[in-house]
C-alpha positions in Angstrom: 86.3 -16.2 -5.2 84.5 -13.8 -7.7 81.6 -15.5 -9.7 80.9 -14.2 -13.2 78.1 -14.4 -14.8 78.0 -13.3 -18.8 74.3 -12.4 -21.1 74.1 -10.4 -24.2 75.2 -13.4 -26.4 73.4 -14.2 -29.7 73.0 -14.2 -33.8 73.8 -10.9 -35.4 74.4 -10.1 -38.9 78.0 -8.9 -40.5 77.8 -5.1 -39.9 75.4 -5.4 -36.7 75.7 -4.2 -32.9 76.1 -6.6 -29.6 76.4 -5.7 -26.1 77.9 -8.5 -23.1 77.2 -7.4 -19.7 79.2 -9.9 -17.2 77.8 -9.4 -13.5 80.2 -10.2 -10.8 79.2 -11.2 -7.5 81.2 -12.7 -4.5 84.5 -11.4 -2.9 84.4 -8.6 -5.9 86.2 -6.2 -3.4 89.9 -7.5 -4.4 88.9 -7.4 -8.4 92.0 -4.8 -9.9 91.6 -6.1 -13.6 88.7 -7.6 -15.7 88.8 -8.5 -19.1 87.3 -10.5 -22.2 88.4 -13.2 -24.0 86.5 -15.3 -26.8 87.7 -18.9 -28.4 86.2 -19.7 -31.6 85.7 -23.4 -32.6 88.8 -25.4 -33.6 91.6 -22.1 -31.7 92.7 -21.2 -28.5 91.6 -18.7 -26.4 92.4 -15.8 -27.1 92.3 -12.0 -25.3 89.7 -9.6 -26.8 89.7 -6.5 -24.4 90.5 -5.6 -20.3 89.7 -2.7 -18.1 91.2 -1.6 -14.5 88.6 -1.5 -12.3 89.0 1.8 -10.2 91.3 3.6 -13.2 89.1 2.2 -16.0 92.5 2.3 -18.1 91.7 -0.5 -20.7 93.6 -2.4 -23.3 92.4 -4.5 -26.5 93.2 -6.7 -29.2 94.4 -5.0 -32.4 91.5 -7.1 -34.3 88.8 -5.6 -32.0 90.4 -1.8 -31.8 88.0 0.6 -33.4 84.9 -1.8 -32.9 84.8 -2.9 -29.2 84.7 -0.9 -26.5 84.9 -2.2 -22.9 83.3 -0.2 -19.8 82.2 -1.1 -16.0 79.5 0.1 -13.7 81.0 0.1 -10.4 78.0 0.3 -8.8 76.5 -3.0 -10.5 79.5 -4.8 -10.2 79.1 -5.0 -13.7 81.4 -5.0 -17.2 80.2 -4.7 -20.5 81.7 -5.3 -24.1 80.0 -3.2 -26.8 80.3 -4.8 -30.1 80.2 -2.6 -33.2 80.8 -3.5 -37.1 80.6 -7.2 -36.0 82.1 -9.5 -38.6 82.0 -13.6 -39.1 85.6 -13.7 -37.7 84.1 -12.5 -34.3 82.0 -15.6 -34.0 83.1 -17.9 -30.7 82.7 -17.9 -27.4 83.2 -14.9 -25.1 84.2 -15.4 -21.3 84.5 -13.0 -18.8 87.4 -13.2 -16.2 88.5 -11.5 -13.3 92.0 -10.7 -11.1 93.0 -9.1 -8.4 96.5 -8.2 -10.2 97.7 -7.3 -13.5 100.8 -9.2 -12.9 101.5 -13.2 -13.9 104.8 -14.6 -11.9 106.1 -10.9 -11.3 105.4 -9.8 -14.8 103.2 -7.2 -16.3 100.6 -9.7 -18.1 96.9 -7.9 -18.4 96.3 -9.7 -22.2 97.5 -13.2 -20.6 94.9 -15.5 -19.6 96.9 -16.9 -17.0 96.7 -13.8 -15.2 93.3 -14.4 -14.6 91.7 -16.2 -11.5 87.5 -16.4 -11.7 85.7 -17.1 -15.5 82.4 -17.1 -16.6 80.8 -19.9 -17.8 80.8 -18.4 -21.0 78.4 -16.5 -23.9 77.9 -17.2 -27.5 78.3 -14.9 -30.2 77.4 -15.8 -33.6 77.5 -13.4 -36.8 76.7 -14.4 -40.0 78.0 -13.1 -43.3 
């Protein structure tokens, strides 16, 4: 099992700058994918961005391309999730989550929650308008 550990959460202005960092710890050896999700109050989870490990190939939601970027440091163990031109729509929770797959059931699922096996306890992010 991986434990994830998310910071960086907080209040930011419309227009202003956040950084997560999500430290993983554990059996972090057999991580292939890790990725961000975020679930506002009152909606599902949904995916925000996701990076291969060793390739640092990464994908992300159309409503965060352009503003987030995601990146690891493989020698902390660690991914991040800059936040740029934050808006009021960005406001929930973010999670962290890890696999050691990009595949659900025998299909190609990196954006899919499901695909995922060790979360965070979750960060906040709040931006006001």
């Amino acid at each position: 099992q991986v434990h994830l550990e998310e910071s960086g959460g907080g209040l930011v202005q419309g227009g202003g700058s956040l950084r997560l960092s999500c430290a993983a710890s554990g059996r972090t050896f057999n991580t292939y994918l890790m990725g961000w999700f975020r679930q506002a109050p009152g909606k599902e989870r949904e995916f925000v961005a996701t990076i291969i490990w060793n390739s640092r190939d990464t994908l992300y939601a159309d409503s965060v391309k352009g503003r987030f970027t995601i990146s690891t440091d493989n020698a902390k163990n660690t991914v991040y999730l800059q936040m740029n031109n934050l808006k009021p729509e960005d406001t929930a929770v973010y999670y962290c989550a890890s696999s050691p797959t990009v595949y659900y059931m025998g299909s190609y699922m990196p954006v899919d929650e499901r695909t995922y096996h060790d979360w965070g306890q979750g960060t906040q992010v709040t931006v006001s308008s």
